[in-house]
Each structure stands twice: as structure tokens, then as C-alpha cells.
N, C-alpha and C positions, 0 to 999 in steps of 0.2 A: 332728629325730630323731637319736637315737645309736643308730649299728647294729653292734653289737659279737658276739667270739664266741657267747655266752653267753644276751641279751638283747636284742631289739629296743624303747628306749625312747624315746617320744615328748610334748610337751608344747607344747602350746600357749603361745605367748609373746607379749606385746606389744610396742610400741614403743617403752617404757624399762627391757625385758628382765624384766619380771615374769611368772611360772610361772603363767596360770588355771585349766590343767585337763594331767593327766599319762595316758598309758595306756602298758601294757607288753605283748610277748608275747617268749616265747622264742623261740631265734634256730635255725632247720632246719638241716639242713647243705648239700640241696638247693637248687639254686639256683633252680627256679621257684617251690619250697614259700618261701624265703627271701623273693623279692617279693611273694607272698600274703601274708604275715604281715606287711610293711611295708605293705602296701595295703589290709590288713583293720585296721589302728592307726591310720591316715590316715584313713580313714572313717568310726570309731567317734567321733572325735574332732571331725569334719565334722558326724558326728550332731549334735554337742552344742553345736556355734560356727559357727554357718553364715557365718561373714564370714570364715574363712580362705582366705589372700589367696597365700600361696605354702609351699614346703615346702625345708627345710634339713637336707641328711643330713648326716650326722658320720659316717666312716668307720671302719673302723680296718683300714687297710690304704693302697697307695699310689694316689692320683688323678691323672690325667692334668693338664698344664696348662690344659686346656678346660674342668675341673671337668665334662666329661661321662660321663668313664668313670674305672672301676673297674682298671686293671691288672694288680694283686695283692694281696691278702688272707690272711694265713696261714690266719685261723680263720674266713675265710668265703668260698664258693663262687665268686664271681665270679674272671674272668681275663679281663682284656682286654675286658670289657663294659661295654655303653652303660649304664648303669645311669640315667643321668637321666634321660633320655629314656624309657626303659622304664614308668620308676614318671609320668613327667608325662603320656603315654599312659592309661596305666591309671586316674589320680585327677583329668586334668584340670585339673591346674595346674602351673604351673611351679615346676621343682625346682631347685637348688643344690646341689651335689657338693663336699664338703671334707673331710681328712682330721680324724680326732678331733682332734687334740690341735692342729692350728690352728683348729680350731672352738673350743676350750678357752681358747688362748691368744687370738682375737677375743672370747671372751663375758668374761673377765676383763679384758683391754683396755679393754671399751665400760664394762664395769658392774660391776666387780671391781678387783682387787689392783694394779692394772697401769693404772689408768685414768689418760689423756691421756699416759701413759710415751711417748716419739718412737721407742725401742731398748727394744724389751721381748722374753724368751726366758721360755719356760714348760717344765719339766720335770717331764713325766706318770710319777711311779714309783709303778710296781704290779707284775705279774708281771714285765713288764720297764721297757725308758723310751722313754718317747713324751716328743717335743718338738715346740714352735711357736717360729718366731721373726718377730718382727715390727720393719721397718727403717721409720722415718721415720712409725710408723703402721698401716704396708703391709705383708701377709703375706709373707712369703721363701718360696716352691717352689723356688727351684734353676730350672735349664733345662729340667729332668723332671718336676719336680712334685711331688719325691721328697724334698725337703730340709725341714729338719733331721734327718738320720736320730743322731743323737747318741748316743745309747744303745748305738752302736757304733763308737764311738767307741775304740781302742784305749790302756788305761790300762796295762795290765800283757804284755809280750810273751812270747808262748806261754804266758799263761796259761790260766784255764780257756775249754774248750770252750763256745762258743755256738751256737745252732740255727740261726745266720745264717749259718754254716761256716765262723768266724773265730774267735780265741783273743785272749783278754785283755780280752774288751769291756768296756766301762764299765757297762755292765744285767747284768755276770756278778758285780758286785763293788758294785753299788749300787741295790735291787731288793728287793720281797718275795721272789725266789727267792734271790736271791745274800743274804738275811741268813738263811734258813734253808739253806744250801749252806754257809756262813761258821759256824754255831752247831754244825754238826756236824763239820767239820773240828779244831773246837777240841778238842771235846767229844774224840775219837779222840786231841787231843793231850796235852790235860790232863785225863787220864782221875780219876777220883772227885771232881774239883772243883766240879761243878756239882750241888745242890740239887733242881733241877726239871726241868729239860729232860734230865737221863739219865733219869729215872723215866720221862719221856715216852716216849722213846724205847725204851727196855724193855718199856715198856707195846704200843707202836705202832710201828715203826718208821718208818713211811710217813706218820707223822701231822706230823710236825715243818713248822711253816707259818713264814712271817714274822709270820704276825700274833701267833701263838704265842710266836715267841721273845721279841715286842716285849713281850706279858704276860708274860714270864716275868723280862726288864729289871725290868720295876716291882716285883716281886716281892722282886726281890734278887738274881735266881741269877747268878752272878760269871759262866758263861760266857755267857749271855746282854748282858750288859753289856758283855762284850769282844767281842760281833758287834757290838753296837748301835754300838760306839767303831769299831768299823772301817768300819760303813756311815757314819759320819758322816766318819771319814777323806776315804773315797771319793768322796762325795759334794761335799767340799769340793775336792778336785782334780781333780776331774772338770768343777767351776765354774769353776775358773780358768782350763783351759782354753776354756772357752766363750768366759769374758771377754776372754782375752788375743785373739780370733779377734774377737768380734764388740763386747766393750765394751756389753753392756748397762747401761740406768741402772736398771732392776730384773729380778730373776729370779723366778717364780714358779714355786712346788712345790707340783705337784696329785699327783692319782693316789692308791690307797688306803694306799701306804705316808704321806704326807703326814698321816694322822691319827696318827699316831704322831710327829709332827715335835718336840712339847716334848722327847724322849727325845735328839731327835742332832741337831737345826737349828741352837741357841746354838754347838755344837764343830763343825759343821760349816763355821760363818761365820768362827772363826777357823782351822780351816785354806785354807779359800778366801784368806782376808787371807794367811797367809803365803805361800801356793804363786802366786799371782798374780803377774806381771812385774809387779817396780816398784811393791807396794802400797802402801811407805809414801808413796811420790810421783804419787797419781795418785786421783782420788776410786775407793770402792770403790759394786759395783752393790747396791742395797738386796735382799736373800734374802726374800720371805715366804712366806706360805703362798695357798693359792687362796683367794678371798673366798665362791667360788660352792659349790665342793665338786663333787659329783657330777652337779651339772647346767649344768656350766661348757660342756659340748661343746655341749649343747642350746639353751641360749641364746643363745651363740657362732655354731651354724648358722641357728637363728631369722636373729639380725642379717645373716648373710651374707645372705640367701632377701630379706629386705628389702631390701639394698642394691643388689642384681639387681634388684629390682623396679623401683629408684626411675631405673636406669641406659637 
């Protein structure tokens, strides 16, 4: 299961990470309504596959080392709760606790972009950036349980403001928010130069997305295209500080800005090579894209729910 602000989604998975059966329900803000809704998708799904064998949440917030509890969650109710226990209570099997985006970077690892990689790091950009890193194999939690938090990662000092109550972060400057927050800065600067994206805004002003800006790149509109060059910027120095820390032999870049990757990945990979210590003396870490897409965290927690099992 990936249980996100927005959606609770669930899928049925086997043991060489293949999708047989999917269900969805929206995500309450409540937090007993919240485990109803994860226990009424577990069940629906029981309806239909009576051999399910164990359950794998995919979080998106921060999990304890025990992978039994929930901590913090921006966009979901839990604090400091047992959460696996809760839901293995209520459906009768045992449960698995892991943050998305190391569930992400495990389902890509076993049966994606990343597979048999020893040093592999996964960069979730969407609203903001979610990471997984994986050493030898083996998930990296930090002593908290709380690591990779990288998308906070400070790029720019006293830049702009993040929700995390720090400035300059790296998810303020490499992100579907930070390329629509980028496209209008421009816009205010190089005023009548842009084509599409001032009509937008004229039209809307509230409406200005990343996914937007990224169609309005294709399009042609010149400021749209000097966001796109700056998230690529970013995004490439933002990797090389990864690399210089941890030296991946590959990176993978999920998350829904990642469908727009042909746009800034190629320019993204040559600024990663230049800003990197020592690139021309040192092999560089291979950049792709996620193999799984959207169901990378799913599959990711499946394999973990399994791996608990087998332990």
C-alpha cells in the first residue's frame, strides 16, 4: 500500500514484483477514518486473493526504526503512532512499515532501474523531494529512521523560504513547486517575453503548475524553458552533492516531475559531471529515470512485507 496525502493505493503484488489486482480510496484527514479506509482496501482486495500472505505500507511521512510506528506525517494524521500494529490488529496479518520513497528506492532496486546496484539513491521529485538510499543493498534510515531527508538539503543560503522552516532548500529550487515558483519569478522579470505562460497567468493567476510550465517548454514559450534550464541546473547540483557524500553507482529519478525528465535529465547530467569533486578523475554515478513509475513505492513495500515474512 502507498498511503499518501491525497490517496490511499493498494495492489496486490507477487514474488517477482508483478501488479495482479489494484484498489484505491481517498485519503480522510482523520485519523481513525484514515485506518478505516486502509482496512476497508485491504479487505476488498482479500475479497478477491484469499492467499494474501502479508501487507506493506509505504508511508509518506517519517517511520520509526522498528518500522512500527508512524512519527510524523505532514499530510496525514498520524503522530507518534503504532500504526502497524493498529492495521495488523484489525486485518490479521502482519504488517510492514516504511517510508515511500524507501519503499520506492527497494521496488526499483529488486525489479527496476537500480537492480543488483550495491550504492543506489532514489530522488522522488513531485511537489517536493523524497529520497531513498540504499548502501551495500540495505536501506540507510539514519539512527531515526528519518534519513535520507535530502530535499533539504541546503543549495542556496537564505534563499527561498521552505515549509520545513529553513531557506535555500534543494525541493525549493528542484520540484514541481519550485519550477512553477521559478517560471514566475522570471516572468515578473522578463516581462512581455513569454508567449504562454503570461496569458496563463492573466487568465489565472493561481493556476500556474509545474506541470504547466513543463507544457508550456514544449511549446516553445522562452520563459518556460529558462525554468526548465534551471530545474535542470539544480537538479544537477544538487546530485553532486549526493554523490560527493555517498558515491552512488546509480541515481534514480522517480516522482511526477520525472515524466517530464527528456526536458532537463540530458542538461541535468552535464551539470552533475561538472559540479561533482573530481569528475573527470573518478567514474560518474549512471542518472535514470524510475523503471516502475508510480507503483514503485507499492511494489517496494510488497517486497519489504515479504522479506519480514521470510525473516
Amino acid at each position: 500500500m502507498d498511503v499518501g496525502g491525497t490517496s490511499v493505493r493498494a495492489g496486490v503484488v507477487d514474488e517477482h514484483g508483478s501488479i495482479l489486482d489494484t484498489a484505491r480510496a481517498g485519503t480522510p484527514s482523520a485519523e481513525d477514518a484514515l485506518e478505516d479506509a486502509i482496512t476497508g482496501v485491504i479487505d476488498e482486495l482479500r475479497n478477491r486473493h484469499g492467499d494474501v500472505t502479508g501487507v506493506g505500507l509505504a508511508v509518506a511521512g517519517f517511520v520509526a526504526n522498528d518500522r512500527r510506528t508512524v512519527m510524523f506525517a505532514p499530510h496525514l494524521a498520524w503522530r507518534n503512532a503504532p500504526v502497524a500494529d493498529r492495521i495488523a490488529k484489525r486485518v490479521g496479518l502482519p504488517v510492514t512499515l516504511e517510508h515511500d520513497a524507501n519503499a520506492a528506492a527497494v521496488g526499483e532496486h529488486r525489479f527496476g532501474a537500480a537492480r543488483g546496484a550495491k550504492v543506489a539513491a532514489l530522488v522522488a521529485i513531485g511537489t517536493g523531494i523524497g529520497a531513498g538510499l540504499l548502501l551495500d543493498g540495505q536501506l540507510y534510515r539514519g539512527a531515526n529512521g528519518v534519513a535520507p531527508e535530502l530535499g533539504h538539503l541546503t543549495v542556496v543560503p537564505d534563499g527561498r523560504a521552505c515549509p520545513c522552516g529553513k531557506y535555500g532548500c534543494w525541493e525549493r529550487y528542484c520540484s514541481g513547486t519550485a519550477l512553477a515558483a521559478t517560471a514566475i519569478e522570471l516572468l515578473a522579470r522578463y516581462p512581455g517575453t513569454s508567449t504562454i505562460l503570461s496569458r496563463d497567468i492573466a487568465l489565472d493567476p493561481g493556476a500556474l503548475t509545474g506541470r504547466r510550465v513543463a507544457g508550456a517548454e514544449r511549446d516553445g514559450d522562452p520563459v518556460a524553458q529558462r525554468a526548465v534550464a534551471e530545474l535542470a541546473k539544480w537538479l544537477g547540483e544538487g546530485l553532486a552533492l549526493v554523490a560527493d557524500v555517498f558515491d552512488p553507482e546509480i541515481v534514480v529519478i522517480a516522482g511526477g516531475v520525472s515524466e517530464s525528465a527528456p526536458l532537463f535529465l540530458d542538461e541535468a547530467r552535464e551539470h552533475y559531471a561538472a559540479a561533482i569533486t573530481g569528475g573527470r578523475h573518478r567514474p560518474l554515478a549512471r542518472i535514470r529515470t524510475a523503471q516502475l513509475g508510480d507503483d514503485a513505492a507499492l511494489v517496494g513495500a510488497a517486497a519489504l512485507a515479504l522479506e519480514a515474512r521470510a525473516v
